[in-house]
VOPAGU-2260 file (C-alpha; in pm, 1 decimal, decimal comma):
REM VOPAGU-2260
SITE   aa  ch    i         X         Y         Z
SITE  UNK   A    0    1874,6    -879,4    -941,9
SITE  UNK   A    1    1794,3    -878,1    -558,2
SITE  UNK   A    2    1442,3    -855,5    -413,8
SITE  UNK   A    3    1279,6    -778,6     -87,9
SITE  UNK   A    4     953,3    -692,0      55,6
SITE  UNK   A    5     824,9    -603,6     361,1
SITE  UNK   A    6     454,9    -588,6     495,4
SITE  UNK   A    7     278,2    -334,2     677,1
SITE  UNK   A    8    -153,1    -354,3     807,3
SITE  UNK   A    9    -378,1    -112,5     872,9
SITE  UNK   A   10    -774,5    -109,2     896,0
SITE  UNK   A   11    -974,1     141,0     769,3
SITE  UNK   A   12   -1332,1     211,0     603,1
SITE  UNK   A   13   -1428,5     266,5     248,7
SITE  UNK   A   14   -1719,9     288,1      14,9
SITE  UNK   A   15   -1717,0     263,1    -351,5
SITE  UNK   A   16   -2009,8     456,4    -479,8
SITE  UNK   A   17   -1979,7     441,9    -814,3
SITE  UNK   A   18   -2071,6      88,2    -810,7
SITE  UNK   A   19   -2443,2     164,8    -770,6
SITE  UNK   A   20   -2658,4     124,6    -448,9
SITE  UNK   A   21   -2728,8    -248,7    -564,1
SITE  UNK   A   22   -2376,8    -343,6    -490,9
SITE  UNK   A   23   -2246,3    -449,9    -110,4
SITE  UNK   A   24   -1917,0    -221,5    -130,2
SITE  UNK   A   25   -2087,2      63,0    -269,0
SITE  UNK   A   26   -2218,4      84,7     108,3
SITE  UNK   A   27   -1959,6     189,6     424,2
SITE  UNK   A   28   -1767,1     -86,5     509,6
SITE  UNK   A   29   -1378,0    -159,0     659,4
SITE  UNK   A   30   -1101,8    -397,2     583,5
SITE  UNK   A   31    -769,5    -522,5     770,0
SITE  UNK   A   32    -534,2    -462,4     474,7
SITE  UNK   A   33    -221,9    -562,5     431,4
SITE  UNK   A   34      59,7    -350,2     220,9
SITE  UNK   A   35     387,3    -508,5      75,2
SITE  UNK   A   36     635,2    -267,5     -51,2
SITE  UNK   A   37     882,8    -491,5    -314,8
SITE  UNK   A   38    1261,6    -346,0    -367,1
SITE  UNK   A   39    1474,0    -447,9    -628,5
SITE  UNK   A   40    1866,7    -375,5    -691,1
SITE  UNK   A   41    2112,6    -481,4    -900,3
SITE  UNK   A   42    2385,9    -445,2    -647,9
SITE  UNK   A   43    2366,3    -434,1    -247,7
SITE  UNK   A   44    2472,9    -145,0     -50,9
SITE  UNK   A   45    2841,1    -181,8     195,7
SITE  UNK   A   46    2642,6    -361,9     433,7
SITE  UNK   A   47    2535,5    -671,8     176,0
SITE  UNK   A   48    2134,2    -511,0     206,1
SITE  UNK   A   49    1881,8    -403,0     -83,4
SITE  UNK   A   50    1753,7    -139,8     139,4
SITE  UNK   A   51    1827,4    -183,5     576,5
SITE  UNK   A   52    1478,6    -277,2     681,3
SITE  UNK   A   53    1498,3    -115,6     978,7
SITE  UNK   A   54    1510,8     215,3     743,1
SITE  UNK   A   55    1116,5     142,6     592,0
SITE  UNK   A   56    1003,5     286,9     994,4
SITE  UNK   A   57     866,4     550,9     769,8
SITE  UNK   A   58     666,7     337,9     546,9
SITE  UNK   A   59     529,2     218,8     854,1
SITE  UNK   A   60     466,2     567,1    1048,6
SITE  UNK   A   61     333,6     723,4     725,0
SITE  UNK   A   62      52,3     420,1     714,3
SITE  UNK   A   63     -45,7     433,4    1077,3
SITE  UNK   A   64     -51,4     833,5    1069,0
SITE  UNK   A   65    -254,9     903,6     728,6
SITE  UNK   A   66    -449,6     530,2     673,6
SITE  UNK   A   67    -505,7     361,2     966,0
SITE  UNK   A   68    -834,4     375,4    1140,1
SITE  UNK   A   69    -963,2     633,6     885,8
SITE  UNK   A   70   -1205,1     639,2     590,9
SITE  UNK   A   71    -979,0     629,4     328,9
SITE  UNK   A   72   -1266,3     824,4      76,1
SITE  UNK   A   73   -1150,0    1116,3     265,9
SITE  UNK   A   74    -807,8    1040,6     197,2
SITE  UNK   A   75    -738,4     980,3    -129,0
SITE  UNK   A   76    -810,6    1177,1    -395,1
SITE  UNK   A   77    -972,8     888,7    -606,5
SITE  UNK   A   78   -1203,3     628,8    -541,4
SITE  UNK   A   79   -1005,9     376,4    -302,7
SITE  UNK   A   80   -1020,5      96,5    -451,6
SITE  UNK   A   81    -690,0    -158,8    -399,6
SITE  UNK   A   82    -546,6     -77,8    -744,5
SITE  UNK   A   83    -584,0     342,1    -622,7
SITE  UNK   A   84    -435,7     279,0    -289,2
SITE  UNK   A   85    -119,4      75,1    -374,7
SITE  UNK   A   86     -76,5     357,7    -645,3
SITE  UNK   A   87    -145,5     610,4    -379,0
SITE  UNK   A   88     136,2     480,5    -154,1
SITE  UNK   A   89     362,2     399,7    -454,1
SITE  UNK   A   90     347,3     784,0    -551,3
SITE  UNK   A   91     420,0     879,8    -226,9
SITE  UNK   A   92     754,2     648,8    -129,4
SITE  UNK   A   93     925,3     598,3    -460,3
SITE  UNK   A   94    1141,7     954,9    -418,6
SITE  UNK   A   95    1210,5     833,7    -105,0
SITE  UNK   A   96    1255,9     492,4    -208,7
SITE  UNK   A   97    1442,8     446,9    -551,0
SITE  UNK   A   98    1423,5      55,0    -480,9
SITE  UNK   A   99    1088,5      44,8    -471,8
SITE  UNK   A  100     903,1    -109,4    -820,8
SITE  UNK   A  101     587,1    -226,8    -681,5
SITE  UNK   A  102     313,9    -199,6    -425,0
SITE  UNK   A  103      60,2    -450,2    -307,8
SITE  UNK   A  104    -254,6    -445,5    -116,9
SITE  UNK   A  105    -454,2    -751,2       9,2
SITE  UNK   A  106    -810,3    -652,0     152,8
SITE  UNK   A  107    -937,2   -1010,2     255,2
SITE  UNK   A  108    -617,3   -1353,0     222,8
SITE  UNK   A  109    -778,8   -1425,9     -76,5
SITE  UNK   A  110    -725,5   -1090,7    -264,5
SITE  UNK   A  111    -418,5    -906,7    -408,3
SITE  UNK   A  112    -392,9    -586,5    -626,1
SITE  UNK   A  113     -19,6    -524,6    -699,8
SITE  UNK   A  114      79,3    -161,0    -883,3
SITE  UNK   A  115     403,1    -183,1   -1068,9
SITE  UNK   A  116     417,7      94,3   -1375,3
């Protein structure tokens, strides 16, 4: 089995309100996350590649376009946490990507939430 990953950032602003008032993230506050997309294959294309990395440019564009610099409780449709986002963009890229089998979000260098069903 081959595997590759590839990270993207973006910042944005979130608030997780059904944490109560008590709690510091239910109130507005931002992060500089960072996104790793992991491929797997059992065999490499003509070209000896999992997947061309110049070829996840949309992975990239769809980030900047639809999360970056936005307040991602208007974005997604459930609370966004980590767990919800790397869902979110796992959803959205595996058609595109049959490779892909997991997504992973980091908030702070400490903190990783990785989606994988």
């Amino acid at each position: 089995m081959y595997k590759i990953s590839k990270q993207f950032s973006f910042s944005a602003s979130h608030m997780l309100n059904c944490l109560g008032a008590e709690h510091p993230c239910a109130r507005i506050h931002g992060h500089n996350y960072v996104v790793t997309i992991h491929l797997k294959s059992e065999t490499l294309d003509q070209y000896g590649f999992v997947k061309d990395f110049k070829s996840l440019q949309t992975v990239k564009q769809f980030i900047d376009e639809t999360l970056d610099h936005r307040h991602l409780n208007d974005i997604l449709p459930d609370t966004p946490t980590s767990e919800h986002i790397a869902r979110f963009l796992y959803e959205h890229f595996k058609p595109e990507l049959p490779e892909l089998y997991a997504v992973e979000i980091s908030e702070t260098p400490q903190t990783s939430c990785i989606y994988e069903p």
